[in-house]
N, C-alpha and C positions, 0 to 999 in steps of 0.2 A: 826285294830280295835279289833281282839280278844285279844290282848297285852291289850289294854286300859280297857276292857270289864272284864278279866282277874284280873287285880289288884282290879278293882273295889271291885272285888266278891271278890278273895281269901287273900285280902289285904297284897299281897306277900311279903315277902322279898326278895332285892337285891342286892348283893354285899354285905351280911350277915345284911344289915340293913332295920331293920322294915321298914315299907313303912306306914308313918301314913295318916289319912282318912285327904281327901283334894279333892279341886275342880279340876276337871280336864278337859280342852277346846282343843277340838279335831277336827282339820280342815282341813276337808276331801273334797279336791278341785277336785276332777274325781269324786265325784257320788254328786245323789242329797238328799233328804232329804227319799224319799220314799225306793230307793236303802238300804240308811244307814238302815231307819226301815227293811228292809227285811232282811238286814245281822245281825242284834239285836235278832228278830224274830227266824231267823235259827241259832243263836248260844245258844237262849237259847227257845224251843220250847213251855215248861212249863213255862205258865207264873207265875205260883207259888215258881218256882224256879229262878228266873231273879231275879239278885242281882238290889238294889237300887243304880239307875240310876240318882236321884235327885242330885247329884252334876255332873254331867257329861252333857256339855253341847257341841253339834256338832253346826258348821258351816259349810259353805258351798262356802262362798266367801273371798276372804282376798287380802288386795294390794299388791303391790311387796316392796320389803323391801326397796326399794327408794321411794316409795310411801305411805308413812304413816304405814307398817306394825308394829313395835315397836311399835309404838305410838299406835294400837289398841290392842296389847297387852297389854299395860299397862292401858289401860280402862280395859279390861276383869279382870287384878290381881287385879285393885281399886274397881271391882263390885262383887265381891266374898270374902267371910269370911276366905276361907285356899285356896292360890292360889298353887298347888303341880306339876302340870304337864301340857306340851304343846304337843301335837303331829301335826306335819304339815306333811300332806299327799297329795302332797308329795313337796319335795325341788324345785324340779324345776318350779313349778306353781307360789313361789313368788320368784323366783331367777332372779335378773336383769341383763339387759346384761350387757358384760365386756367391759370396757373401758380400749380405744383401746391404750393405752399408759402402759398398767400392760400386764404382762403374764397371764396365763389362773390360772398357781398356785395364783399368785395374788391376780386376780378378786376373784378366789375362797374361800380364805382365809380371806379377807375384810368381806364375806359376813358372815362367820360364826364365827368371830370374833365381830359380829353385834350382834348375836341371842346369843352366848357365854357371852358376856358383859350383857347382860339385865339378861339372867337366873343366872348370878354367884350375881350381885348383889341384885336381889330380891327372891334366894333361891328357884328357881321356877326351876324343867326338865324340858328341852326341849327333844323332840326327833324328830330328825326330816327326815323322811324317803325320801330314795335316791333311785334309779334304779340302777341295776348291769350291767356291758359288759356284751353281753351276751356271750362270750367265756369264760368267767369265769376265773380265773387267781389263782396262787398258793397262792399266800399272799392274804387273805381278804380282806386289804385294796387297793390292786391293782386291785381287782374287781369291785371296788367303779367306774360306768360312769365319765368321768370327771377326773379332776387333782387330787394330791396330797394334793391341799391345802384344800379340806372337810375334809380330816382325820386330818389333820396337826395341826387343832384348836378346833376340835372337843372330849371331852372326849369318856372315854370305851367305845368302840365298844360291844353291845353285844351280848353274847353267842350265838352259832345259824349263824353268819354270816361267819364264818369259813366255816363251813357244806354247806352252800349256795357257798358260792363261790366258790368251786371245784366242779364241774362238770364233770361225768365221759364221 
């Protein structure tokens, strides 16, 4: 959320490219709505200094991606004026299970060849947060819980997940 909260305010750049003002739907399936206000709250204490949040809009519920998830993305990018970013917090909440005839890279790979497809052709970030082994692992992406196929379909990893993933 402070990633989200973050561009909000300081309309970052990333990847050397401006980040222009855009709606941003952020769907934060472990907390509720009150939690989310408390972590709003504590990251920005001064409500006079709390960047405008009018385009940023949280949920709290969302289907699993065999279940209609796409499909309510693409209500959210039809009901907004600049559709810019997705964050699903976290992967595994709308991740379905794998059928039983693919490998795990497989399953895995479908899925985010799913969320890949929709954000390449309506120009919209996705980002969508994953859990780590907790043994942590030398390659970043070998950290990544799960197979190879999240990283496999998924663009730049970013900065920051190096650092996470080694553990001393």
């Amino acid at each position: 959320m402070s990633i989200v909260l973050g561009l909000q305010q300081a309309r970052a750049e990333l990847y050397d490219r401006a980040m222009p003002e855009g709606d941003v739907l952020y769907i934060d399936m472990e907390n509720g709505h009150r939690r989310i206000q408390r972590r709003v709250d504590a990251l920005f204490p001064n409500q006079k200094e709390r960047p405008n949040l009018s385009r940023l809009e949280f949920v709290t519920e969302a289907p699993a991606l065999n279940e209609g998830f796409i499909d309510e993305l693409e209500r959210w990018r039809q009901s907004v004026d600049r559709p810019a970013l997705v964050v699903i917090d976290v992967l595994q909440r709308i991740k379905p299970a794998g059928v039983a005839a693919r490998n795990a890279y497989e399953n895995d790979y479908s899925i985010m060849a799913e969320l890949q497809g929709w954000a390449t052709e309506h120009g919209v970030a996705v980002v969508a947060l994953h859990h780590t082994r907790k043994g942590g692992a030398d390659d970043p992406l070998e950290a990544l819980s799960g197979s190879n196929g999240l990283s496999a379909c998924a663009e730049p990893i970013p900065p920051g997940v190096e650092r996470r993933a080694r553990r001393p």
